[in-house]
ROSE-4610 file (N, C-alpha, C; in Angstrom, 1 decimal, always signed):
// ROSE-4610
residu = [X/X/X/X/X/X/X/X/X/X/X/X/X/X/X/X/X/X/X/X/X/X/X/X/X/X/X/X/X/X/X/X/X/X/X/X/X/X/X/X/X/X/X/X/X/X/X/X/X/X/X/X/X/X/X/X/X/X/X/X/X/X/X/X/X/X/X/X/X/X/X/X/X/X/X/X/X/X/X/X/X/X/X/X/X/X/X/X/X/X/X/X/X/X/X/X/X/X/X/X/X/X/X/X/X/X/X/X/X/X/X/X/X/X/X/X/X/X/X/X/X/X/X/X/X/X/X/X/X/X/X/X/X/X/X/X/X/X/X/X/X/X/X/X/X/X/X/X/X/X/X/X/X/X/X/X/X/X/X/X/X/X/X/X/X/X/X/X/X/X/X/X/X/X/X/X/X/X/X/X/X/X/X/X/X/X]
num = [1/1/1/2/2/2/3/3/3/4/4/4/5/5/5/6/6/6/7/7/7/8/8/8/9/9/9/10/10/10/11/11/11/12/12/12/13/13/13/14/14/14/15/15/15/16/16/16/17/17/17/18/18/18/19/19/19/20/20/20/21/21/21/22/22/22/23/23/23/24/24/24/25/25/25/26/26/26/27/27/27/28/28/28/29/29/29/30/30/30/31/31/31/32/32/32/33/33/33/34/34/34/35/35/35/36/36/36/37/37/37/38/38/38/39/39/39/40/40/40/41/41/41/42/42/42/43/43/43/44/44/44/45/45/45/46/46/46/47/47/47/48/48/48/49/49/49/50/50/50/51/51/51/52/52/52/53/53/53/54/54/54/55/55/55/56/56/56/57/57/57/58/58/58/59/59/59/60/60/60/61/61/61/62/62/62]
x = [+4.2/+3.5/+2.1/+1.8/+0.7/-0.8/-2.0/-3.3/-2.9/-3.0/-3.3/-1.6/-0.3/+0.6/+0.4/-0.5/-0.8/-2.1/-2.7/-3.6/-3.1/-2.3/-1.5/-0.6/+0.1/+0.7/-0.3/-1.4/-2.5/-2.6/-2.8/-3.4/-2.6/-0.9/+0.0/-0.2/-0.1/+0.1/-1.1/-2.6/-3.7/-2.9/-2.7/-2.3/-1.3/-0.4/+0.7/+0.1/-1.3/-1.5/-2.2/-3.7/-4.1/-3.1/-2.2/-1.3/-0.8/-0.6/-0.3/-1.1/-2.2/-3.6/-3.8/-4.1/-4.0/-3.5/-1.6/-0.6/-1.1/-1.2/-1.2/-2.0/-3.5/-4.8/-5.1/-3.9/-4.4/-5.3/-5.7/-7.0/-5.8/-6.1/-5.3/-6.0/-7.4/-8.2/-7.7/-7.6/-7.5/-5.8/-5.4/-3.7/-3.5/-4.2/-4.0/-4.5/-5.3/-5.7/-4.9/-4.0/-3.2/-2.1/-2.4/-0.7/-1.1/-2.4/-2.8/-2.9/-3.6/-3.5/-2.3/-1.0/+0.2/+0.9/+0.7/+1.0/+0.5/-1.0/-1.5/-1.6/-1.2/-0.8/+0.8/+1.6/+2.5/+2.8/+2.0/+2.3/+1.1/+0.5/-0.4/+0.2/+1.0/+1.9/+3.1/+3.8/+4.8/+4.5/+3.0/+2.1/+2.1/+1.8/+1.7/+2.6/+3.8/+5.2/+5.0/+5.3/+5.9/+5.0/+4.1/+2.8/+3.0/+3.5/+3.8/+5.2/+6.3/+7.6/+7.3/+6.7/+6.4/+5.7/+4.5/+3.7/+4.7/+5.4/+6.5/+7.0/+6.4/+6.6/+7.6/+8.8/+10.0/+10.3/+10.8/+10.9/+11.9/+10.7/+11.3/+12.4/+13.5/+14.0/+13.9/+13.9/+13.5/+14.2]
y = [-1.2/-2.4/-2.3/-3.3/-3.1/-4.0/-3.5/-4.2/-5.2/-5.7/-7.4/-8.1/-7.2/-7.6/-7.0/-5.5/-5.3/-6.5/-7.3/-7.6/-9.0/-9.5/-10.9/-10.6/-9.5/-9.1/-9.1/-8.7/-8.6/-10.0/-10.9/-12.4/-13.1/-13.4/-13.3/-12.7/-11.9/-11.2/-11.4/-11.7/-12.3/-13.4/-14.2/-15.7/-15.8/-15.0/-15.0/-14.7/-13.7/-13.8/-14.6/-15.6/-16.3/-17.3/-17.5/-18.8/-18.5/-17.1/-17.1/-17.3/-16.8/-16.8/-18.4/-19.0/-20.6/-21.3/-20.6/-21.2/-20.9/-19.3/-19.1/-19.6/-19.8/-20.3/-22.0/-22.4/-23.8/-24.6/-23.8/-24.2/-24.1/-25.5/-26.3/-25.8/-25.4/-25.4/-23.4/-23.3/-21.6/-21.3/-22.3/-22.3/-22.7/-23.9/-24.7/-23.4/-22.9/-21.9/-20.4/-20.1/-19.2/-20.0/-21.3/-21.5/-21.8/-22.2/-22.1/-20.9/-20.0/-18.5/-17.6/-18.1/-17.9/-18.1/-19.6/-20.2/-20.7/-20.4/-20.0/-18.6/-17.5/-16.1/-15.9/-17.0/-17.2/-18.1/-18.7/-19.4/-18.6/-18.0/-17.2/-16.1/-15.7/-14.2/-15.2/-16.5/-16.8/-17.0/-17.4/-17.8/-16.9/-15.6/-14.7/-13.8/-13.6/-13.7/-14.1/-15.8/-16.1/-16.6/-16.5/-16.0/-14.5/-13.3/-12.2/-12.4/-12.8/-13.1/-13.5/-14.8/-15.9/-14.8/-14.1/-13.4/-11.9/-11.9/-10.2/-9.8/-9.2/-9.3/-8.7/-8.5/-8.3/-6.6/-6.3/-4.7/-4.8/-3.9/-3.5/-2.4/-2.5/-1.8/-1.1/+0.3/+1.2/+1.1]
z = [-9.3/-9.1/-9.6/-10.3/-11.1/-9.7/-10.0/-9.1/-8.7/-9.5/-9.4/-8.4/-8.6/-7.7/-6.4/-6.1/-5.2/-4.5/-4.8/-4.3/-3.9/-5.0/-4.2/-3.1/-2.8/-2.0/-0.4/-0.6/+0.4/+0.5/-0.6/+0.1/+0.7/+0.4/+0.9/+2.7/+2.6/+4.0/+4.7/+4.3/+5.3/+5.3/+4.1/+4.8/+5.7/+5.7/+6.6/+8.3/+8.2/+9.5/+10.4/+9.0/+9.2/+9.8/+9.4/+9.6/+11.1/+11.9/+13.2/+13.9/+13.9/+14.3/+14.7/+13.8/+14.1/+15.3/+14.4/+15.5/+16.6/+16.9/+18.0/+19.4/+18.7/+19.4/+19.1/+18.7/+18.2/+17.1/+16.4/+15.5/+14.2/+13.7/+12.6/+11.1/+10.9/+10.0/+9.0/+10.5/+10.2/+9.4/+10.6/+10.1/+8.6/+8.0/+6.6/+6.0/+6.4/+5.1/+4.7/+5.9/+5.7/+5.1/+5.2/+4.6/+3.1/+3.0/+1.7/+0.5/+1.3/+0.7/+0.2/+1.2/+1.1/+0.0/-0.2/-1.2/-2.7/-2.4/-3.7/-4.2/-3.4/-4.0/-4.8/-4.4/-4.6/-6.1/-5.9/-7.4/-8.4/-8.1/-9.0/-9.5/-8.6/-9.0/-10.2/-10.0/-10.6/-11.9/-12.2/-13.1/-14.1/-13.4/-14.2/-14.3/-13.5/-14.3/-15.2/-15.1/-16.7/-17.7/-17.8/-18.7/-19.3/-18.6/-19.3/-20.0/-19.5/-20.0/-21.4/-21.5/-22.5/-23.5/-23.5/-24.4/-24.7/-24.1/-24.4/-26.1/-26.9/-27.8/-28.2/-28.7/-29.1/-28.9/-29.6/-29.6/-31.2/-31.5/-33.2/-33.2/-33.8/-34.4/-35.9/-35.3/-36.8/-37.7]
């Protein structure tokens, strides 16, 4: 896994705790942002999936 999947992986998983954290104590503001973080690590990683996919340059045969 390359940095940058390591580090969405981490924002992911604050947001996942942020979002208990919330639940757990009640506070709505803390919750939206773990669910936010969650889900913007998530489509940032898909992003750049298929942003690499798309730019993959062939493979030559000799």
């Amino acid at each position: 896994m390359s940095l940058i999947n390591w580090f969405l992986l981490g924002v992911a998983i604050v947001g996942i705790v942020l979002f208990l954290y919330g639940a757990n104590y009640y506070d709505p503001v803390v919750g939206w942002v773990g669910v936010a973080f969650f889900a913007g690590a998530f489509v940032v990683f898909l992003a750049l999936y298929v942003r690499g996919e798309l730019t993959k340059k062939p493979a030559q045969n000799p």
